[in-house]
C-alpha positions as CSV (number, residue, x, y, z in Angstrom):
1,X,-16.3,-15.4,4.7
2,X,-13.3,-13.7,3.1
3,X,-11.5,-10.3,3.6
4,X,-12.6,-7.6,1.3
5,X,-10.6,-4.3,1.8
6,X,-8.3,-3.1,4.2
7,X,-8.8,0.8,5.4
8,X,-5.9,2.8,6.1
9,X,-6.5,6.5,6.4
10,X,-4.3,8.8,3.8
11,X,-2.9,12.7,4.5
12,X,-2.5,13.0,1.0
13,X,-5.8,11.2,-1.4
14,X,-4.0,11.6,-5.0
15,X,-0.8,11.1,-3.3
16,X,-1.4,7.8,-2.1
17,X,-3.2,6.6,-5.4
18,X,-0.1,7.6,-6.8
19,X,1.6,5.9,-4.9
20,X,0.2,2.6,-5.1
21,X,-0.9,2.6,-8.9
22,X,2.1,3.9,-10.1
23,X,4.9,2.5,-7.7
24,X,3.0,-0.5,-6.9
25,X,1.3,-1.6,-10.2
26,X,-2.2,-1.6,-8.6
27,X,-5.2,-0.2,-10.4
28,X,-7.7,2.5,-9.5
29,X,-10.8,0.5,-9.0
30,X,-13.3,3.4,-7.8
31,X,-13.6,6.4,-6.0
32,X,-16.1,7.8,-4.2
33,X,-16.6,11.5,-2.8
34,X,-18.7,12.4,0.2
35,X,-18.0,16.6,0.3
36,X,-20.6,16.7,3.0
37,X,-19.5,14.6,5.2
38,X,-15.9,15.5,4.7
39,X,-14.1,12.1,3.3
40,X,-13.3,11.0,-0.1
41,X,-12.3,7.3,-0.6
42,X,-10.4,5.1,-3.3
43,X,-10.2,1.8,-3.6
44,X,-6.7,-0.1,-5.2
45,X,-5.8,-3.7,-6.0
46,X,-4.5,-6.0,-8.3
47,X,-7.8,-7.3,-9.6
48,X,-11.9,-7.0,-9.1
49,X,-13.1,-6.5,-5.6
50,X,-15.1,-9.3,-6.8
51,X,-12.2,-11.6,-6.8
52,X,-9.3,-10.2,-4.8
53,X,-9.2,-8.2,-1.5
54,X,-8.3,-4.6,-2.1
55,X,-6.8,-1.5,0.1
56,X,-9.5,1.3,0.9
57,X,-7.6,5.0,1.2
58,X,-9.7,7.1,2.8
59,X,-8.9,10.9,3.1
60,X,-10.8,12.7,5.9
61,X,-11.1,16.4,4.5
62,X,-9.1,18.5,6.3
63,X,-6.8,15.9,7.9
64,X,-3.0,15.4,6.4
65,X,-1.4,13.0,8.9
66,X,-2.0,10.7,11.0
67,X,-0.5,9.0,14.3
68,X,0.4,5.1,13.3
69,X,0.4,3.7,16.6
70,X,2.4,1.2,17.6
71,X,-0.3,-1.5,16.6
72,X,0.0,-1.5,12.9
73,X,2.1,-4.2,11.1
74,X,2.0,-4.4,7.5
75,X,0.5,-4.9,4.3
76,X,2.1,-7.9,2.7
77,X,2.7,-8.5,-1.7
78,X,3.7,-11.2,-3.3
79,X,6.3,-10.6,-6.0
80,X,8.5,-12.8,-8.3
81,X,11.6,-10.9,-7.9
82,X,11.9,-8.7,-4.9
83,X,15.3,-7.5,-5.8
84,X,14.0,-6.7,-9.1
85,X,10.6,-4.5,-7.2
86,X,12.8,-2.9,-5.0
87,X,15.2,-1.4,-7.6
88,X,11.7,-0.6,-9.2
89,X,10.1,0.9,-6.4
90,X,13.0,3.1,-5.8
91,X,13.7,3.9,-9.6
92,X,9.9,5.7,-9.6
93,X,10.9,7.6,-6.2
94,X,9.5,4.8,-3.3
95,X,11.2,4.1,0.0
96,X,12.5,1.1,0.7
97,X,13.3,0.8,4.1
98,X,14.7,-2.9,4.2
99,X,16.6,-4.2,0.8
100,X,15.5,-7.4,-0.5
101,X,17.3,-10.1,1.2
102,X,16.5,-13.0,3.2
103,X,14.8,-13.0,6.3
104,X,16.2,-13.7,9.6
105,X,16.6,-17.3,10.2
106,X,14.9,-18.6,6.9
107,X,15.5,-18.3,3.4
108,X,12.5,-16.4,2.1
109,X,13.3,-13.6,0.3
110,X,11.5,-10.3,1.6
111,X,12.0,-6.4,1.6
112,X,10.1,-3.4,3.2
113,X,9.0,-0.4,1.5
114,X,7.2,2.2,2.8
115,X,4.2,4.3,1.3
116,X,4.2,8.3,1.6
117,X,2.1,8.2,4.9
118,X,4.3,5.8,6.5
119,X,2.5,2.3,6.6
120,X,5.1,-0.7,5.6
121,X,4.4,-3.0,2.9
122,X,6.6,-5.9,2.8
123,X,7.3,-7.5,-0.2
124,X,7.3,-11.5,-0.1
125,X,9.2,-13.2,-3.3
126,X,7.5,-16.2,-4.5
């Protein structure tokens, strides 16, 4: 077994490809629309589905937020310089909602950022 995608449900479809394409540095795998059932998905990553696991945005017609709960975490990236991605991520207009530094009680270097519907992403240097 392995993990394939992760769903999270977007206010905003283009938005969020935005988002994670241009801020990020994923690419735009596939979309797919579904106008009669009211939902139109995109799927992101940093490689093949067939290889890597990959986010799933899906945008319910209709629908332009959504309650996070309080069960969410985070999406976690690796990234060689997380200094260096948060000064990128803000430079293109992200929010980074903890500055790279290192973690409480370790020496790992990690920062938060945020994507425009509100799920955190932390950012793991390697």
């Amino acid at each position: 077994m392995k993990i394939l995608h992760t769903m999270l449900r977007v206010g905003n479809l283009q938005r969020s490809i935005d988002f994670y394409t241009g801020i990020l540095g994923m690419s735009l795998l596939r979309t797919t629309d579904r106008p009669d059932q009211e939902y139109s998905l995109a799927f992101v990553g940093y490689g093949p589905e067939s290889e890597n696991a990959v986010l799933e945005l899906t945008f319910n017609h209709g629908v332009e937020q959504y309650d996070l709960g309080t069960a969410y975490g985070h999406i976690a990236i690796e990234v060689d310089d997380a200094y260096a991605a948060c000064d990128r991520i803000k430079a293109a207009g992200g929010a980074v909602i903890r500055p790279a530094g290192p973690v409480k009680g370790g020496d790992t270097v990690i920062a938060f950022v945020a994507d425009p519907d509100g799920y955190k992403i932390e950012l793991i240097e390697r």
